[in-house]
C-alpha positions as CSV (number, residue, x, y, z in Angstrom):
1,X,-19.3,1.4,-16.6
2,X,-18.1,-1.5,-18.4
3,X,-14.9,-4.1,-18.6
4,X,-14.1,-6.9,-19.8
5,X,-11.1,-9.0,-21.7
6,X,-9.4,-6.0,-23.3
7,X,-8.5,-5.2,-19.8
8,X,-9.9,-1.6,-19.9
9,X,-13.0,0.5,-18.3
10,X,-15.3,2.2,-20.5
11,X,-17.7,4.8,-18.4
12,X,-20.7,5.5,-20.5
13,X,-23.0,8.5,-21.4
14,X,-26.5,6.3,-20.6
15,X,-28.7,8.6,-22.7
16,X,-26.3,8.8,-26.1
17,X,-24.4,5.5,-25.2
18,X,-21.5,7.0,-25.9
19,X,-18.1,6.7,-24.2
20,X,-17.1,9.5,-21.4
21,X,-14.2,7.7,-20.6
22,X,-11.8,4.7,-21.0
23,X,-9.1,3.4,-18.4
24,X,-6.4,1.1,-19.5
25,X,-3.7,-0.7,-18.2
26,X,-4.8,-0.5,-14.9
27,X,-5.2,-4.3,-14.4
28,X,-3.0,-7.2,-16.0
29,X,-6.0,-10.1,-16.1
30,X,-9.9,-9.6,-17.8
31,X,-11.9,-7.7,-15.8
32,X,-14.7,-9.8,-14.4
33,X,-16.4,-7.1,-12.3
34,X,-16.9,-3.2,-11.7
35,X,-19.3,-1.3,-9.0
36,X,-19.4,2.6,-8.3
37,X,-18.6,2.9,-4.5
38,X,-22.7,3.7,-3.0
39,X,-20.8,6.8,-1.0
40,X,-18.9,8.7,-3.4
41,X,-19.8,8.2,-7.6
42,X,-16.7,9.6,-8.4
43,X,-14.8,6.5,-7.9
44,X,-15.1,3.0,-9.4
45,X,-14.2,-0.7,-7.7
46,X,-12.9,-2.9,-10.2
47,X,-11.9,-6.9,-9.6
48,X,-9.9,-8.9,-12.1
49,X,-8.4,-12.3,-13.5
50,X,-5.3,-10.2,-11.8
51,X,-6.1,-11.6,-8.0
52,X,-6.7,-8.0,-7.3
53,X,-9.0,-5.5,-6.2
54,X,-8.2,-1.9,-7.6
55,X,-10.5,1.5,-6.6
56,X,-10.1,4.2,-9.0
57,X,-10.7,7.9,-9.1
58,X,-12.7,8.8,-12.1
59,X,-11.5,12.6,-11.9
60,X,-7.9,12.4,-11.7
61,X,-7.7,8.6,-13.8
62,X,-5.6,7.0,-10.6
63,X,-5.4,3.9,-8.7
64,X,-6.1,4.9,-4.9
65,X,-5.3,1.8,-4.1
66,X,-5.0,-2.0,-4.9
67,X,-5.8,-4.7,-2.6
68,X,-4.1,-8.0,-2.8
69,X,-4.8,-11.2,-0.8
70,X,-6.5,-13.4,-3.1
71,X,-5.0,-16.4,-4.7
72,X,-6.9,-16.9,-7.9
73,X,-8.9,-14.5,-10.0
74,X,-11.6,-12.3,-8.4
75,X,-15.3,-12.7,-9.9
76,X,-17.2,-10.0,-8.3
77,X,-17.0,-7.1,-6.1
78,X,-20.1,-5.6,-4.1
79,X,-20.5,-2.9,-1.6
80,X,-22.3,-2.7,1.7
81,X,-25.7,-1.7,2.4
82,X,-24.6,-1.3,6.2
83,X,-21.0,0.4,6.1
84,X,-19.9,2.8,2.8
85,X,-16.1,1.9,3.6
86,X,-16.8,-2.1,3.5
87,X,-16.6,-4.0,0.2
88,X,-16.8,-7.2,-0.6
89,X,-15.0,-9.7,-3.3
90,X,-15.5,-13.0,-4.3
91,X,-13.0,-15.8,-6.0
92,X,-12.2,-18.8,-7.5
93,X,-10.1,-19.5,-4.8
94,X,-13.1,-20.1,-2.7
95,X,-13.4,-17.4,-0.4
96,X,-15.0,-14.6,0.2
97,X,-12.7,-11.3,1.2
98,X,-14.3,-7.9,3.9
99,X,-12.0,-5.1,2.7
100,X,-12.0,-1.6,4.4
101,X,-11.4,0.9,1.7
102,X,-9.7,3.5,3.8
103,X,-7.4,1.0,4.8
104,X,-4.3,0.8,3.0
105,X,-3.3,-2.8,3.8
């Protein structure tokens, strides 16, 4: 998977290179960051110039959710080794942000 300026996710065939799939629209700002949640490959964690954290559902092409809180853009996103609901993101507004995917706050 890949994002970047044009705002949109391509998901790639690795072995032809070729593109499976493209999301647009979904966020507002560049997108700085994307990471396959480590429990379930069928949905994508994206972070953005947008403040915002979005996770995706690669079947179906929806937003499950977007998480807010941040107040300048997000840089990365990883998941945890220790919990497969826990993510973490990371912005210029200098902090560091625990969500809880299943929440919807």
């Amino acid at each position: 998977a890949a994002g970047g300026d044009d705002q949109k996710i391509q998901l790639f065939n690795i072995q032809t290179r070729g593109i499976l799939r493209q999301f647009r629209d979904y966020h507002k700002g560049s997108i700085q960051d994307i990471r396959f949640l480590k429990s379930n490959n069928t949905q994508l964690l994206s972070v953005s110039e947008d403040k915002t954290l979005r996770l995706f559902d690669i079947p179906t092409e929806k937003i499950v959710h977007t998480f807010t809180g941040h107040e300048d853009y997000v840089r990365c996103v990883r998941c945890s080794t220790s919990s497969p609901n826990i993510v973490a993101t990371g912005s210029y507004d200098h902090t560091i942000k625990l969500w809880d995917i299943r929440s919807e706050e």
